[in-house]
C-alpha positions in Angstrom: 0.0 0.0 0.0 1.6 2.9 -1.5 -0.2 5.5 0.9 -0.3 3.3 3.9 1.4 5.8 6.7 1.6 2.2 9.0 3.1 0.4 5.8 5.6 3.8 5.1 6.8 2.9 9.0 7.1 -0.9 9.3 9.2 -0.3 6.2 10.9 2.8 7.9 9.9 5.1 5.2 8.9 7.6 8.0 10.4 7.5 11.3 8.9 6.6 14.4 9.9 5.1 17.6 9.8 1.4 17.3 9.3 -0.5 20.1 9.6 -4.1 18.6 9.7 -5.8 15.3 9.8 -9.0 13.5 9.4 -10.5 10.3 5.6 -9.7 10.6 5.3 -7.3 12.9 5.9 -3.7 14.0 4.9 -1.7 17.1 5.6 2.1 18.2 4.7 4.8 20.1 1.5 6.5 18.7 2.5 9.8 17.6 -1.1 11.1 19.4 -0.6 9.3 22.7 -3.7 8.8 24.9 -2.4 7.8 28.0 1.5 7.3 28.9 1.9 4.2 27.3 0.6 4.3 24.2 1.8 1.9 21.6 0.5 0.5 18.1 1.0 -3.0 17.3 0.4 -4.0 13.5 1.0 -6.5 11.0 3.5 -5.8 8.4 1.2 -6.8 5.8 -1.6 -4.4 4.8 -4.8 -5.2 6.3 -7.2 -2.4 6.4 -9.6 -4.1 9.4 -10.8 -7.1 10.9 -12.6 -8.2 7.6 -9.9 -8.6 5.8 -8.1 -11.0 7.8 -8.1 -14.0 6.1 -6.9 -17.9 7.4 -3.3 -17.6 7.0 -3.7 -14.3 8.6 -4.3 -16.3 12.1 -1.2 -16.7 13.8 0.0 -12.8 12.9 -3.4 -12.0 14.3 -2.8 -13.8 17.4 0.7 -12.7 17.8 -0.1 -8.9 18.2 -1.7 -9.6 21.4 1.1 -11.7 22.3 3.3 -8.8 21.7 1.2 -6.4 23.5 1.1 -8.4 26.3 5.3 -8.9 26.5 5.8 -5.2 26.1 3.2 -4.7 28.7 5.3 -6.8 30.9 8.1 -4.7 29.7 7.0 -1.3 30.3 5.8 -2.7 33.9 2.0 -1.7 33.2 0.9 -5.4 33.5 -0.1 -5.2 37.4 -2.2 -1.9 37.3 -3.5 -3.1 34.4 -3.8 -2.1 30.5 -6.5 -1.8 27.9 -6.3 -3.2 24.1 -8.1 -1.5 21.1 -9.4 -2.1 18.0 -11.2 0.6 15.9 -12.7 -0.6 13.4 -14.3 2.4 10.6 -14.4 6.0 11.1 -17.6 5.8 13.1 -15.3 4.0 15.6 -12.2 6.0 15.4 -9.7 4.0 13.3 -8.1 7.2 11.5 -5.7 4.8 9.3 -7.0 1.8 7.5 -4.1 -0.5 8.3 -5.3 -2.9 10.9 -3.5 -1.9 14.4 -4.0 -2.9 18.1 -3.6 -0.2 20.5 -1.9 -0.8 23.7 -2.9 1.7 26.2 -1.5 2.0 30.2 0.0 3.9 32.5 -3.1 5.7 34.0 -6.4 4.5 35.5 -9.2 3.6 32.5 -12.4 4.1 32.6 -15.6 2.3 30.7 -17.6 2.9 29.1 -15.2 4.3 26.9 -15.5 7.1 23.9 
């Protein structure tokens, strides 16, 4: 995806600050933090939202919550607790259309949210 802003950074086309990567995924630090941890988790390839995830797509899907939950450890937010998000349309607030997890911490949540 040629204008993909999440594509331009797992390929580092634009800088960010990258948290983790691997052969199929990327997370950094949300440019527009929401709390003070505030870190995007996506696949490296282009998915626009949950509907496009496919079988194969399975174990990458399932892997950005497993790397959410190791940087939560990290970034010593998994005791006080952490939410995860998925947007999914404009309605809901997903501002890019490349399928990302948010990983939000570091201060007290509260529901409902939005």
């Amino acid at each position: 995806m040629v204008e993909c802003i999440f594509c331009k950074i797992a390929d580092r086309e634009i800088p960010a600050e990258i948290v983790y990567e691997d052969e199929e995924t990327v997370a950094f630090v949300d440019a527009n933090p929401q709390a003070p941890t505030h870190i995007l988790i996506i696949p490296r390839r282009h998915l626009p939202n949950p509907g496009a995830i496919q079988d194969a797509d399975r174990a990458v899907i399932g892997r950005l919550f497993q790397i959410a939950a190791q940087i939560a450890r990290d970034r010593a937010i998994q005791e006080s607790g952490y939410r995860l998000v998925v947007n999914v349309g404009r309605g809901a607030g997903q501002t890019v259309e490349h399928l990302h997890v948010h990983l939000l911490g570091g201060r007290e949540m509260t529901w409902p949210p939005g």
